[in-house]
C-alpha positions as CSV (number, residue, x, y, z in Angstrom):
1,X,9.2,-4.3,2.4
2,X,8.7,-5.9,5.5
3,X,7.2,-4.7,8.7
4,X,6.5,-5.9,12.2
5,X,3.5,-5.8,14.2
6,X,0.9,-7.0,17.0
7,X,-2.4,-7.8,16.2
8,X,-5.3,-6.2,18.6
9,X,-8.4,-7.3,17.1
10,X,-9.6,-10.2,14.9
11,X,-12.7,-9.3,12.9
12,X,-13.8,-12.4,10.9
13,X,-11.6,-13.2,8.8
14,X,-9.4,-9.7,9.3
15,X,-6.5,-8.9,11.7
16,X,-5.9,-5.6,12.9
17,X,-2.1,-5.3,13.0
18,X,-0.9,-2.1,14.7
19,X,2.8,-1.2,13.8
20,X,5.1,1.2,15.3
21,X,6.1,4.3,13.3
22,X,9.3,3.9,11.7
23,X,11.8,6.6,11.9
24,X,11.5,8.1,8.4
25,X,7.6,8.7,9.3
26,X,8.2,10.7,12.3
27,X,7.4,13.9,10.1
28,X,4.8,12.7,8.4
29,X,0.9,12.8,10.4
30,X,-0.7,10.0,8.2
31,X,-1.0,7.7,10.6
32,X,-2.4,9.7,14.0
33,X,-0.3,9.1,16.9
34,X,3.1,7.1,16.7
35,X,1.3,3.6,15.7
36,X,0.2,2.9,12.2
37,X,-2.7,0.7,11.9
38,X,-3.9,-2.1,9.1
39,X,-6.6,-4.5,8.3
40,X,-5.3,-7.5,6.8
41,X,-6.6,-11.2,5.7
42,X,-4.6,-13.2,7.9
43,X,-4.6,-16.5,10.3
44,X,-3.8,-15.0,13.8
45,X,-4.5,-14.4,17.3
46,X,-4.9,-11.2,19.1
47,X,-1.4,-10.1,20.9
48,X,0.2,-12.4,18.3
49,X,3.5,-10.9,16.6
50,X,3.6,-11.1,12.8
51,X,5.9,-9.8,10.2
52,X,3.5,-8.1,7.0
53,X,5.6,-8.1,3.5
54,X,4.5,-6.4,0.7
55,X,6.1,-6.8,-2.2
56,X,8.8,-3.8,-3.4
57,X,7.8,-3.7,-6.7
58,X,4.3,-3.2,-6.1
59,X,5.2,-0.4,-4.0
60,X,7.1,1.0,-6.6
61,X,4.2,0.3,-9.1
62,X,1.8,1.9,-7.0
63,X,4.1,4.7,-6.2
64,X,4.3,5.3,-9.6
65,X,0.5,5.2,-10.2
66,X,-0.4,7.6,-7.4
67,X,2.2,10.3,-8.4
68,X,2.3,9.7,-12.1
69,X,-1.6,10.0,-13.4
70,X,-1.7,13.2,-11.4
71,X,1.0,15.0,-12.7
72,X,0.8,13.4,-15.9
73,X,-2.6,14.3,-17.0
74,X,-2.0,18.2,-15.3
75,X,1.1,18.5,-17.7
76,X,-1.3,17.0,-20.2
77,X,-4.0,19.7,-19.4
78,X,-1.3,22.5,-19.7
79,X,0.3,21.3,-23.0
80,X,-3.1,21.3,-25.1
81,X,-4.8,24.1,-23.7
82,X,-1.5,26.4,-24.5
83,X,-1.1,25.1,-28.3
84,X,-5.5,24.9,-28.3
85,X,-6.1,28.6,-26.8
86,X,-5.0,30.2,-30.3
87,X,-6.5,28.1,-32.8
88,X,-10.0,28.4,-30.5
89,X,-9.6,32.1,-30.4
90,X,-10.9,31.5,-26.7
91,X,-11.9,34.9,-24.9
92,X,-9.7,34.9,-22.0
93,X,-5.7,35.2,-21.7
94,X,-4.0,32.2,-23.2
95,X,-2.1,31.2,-20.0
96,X,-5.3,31.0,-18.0
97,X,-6.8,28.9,-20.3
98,X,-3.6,26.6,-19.9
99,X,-4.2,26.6,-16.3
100,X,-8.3,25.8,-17.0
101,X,-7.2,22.9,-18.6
102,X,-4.2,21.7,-17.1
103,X,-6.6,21.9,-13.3
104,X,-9.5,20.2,-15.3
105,X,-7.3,17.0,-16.8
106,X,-5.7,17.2,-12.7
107,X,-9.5,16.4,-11.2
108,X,-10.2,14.3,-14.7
109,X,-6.4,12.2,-13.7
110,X,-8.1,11.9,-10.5
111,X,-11.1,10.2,-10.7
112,X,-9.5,7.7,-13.2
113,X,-6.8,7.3,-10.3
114,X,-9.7,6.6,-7.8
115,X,-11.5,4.2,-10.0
116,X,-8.0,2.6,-10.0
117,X,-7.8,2.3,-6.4
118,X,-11.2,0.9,-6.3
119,X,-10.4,-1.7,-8.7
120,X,-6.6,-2.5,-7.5
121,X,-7.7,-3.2,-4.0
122,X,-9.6,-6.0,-4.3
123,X,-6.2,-7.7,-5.9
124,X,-4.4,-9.9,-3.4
125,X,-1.1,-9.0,-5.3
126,X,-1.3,-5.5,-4.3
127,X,-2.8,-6.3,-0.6
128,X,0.2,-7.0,2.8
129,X,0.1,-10.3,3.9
130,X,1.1,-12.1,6.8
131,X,4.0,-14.2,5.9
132,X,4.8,-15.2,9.7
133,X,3.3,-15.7,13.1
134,X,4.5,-15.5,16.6
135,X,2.5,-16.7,19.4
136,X,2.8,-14.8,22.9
137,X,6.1,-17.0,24.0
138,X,7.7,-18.8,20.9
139,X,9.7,-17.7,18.4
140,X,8.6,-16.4,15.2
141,X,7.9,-18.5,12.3
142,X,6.9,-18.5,8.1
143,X,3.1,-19.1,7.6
144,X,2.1,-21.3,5.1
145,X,5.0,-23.2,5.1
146,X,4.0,-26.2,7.5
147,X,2.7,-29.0,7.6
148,X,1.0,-29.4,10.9
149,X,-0.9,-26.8,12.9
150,X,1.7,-24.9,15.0
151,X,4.9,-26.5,13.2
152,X,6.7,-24.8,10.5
153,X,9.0,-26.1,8.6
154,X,11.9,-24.9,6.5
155,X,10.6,-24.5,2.6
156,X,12.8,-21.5,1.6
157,X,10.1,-18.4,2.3
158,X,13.0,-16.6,3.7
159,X,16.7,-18.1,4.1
160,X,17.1,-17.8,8.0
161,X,13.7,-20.3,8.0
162,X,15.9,-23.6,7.4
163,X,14.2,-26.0,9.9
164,X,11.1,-26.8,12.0
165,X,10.0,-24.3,14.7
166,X,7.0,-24.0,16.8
167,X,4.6,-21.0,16.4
């Protein structure tokens, strides 16, 4: 997935990118106002445009991760505290226990899904990075790919980038 934005502030060695809501957000108040907002490591100027990727598969992957410990480890909960509430002879109705179990494996699913956010972030796979710049005025071009400061040149980061342009 690729999105476009302006930096407003450079904070070491940080950009803050600011992004316009796209239309399938529109319904959705994460991001307050209609412009999203992102720290990322990156090698540009404040007002400069640059296009953020992040790869689709790691979306997916963390898609997966947010929504699937969650519900997994509730299902979980439910499962073993139906076919554990006889055998226990627990002293409350069968079902509630289910539902004690199922909501304590949800907070448990949780906090192992937090730890994994603390530990995933910190992986440059699964952080947005700049892959190009534009500079106030010129057109937009691939970082990383060239070989002089504000010169890129063509080295297949993306197919329309097949020769040198200044950034």
């Amino acid at each position: 997935m690729r999105k476009t934005g302006v930096v407003i502030e450079r904070v070491g060695e940080m950009v803050e990118v600011q992004f316009e809501r796209a239309e399938s957000c529109k319904h959705c108040n994460a991001c307050a106002g209609s412009q999203c907002r992102a720290m990322l490591h990156g090698d540009a100027r404040e007002g400069d445009q640059v296009e953020v990727e992040l790869p689709d598969a790691h979306i997916i992957r963390l898609s997966v991760l947010t929504y699937g410990v969650p519900l997994a480890s509730l299902v979980i909960g439910l499962i073993f505290g139906s076919l554990l509430a006889r055998p226990l002879r627990v002293p409350i109705n069968a079902e509630l226990f289910a539902a004690l179990c199922g909501g304590a494996l949800l907070l448990l699913g949780l906090r192992v899904l937090h730890s994994l956010d603390q530990r995933l972030s910190f992986r440059t796979e699964f952080q947005p990075r700049i892959v190009a710049v534009q500079a106030a005025g010129s057109s937009l071009g691939y970082a990383g790919c060239g070989t002089s400061p504000g010169v890129v040149r063509g080295c297949g980061a993306d197919p329309r980038d097949n020769g040198e342009k200044e950034i």
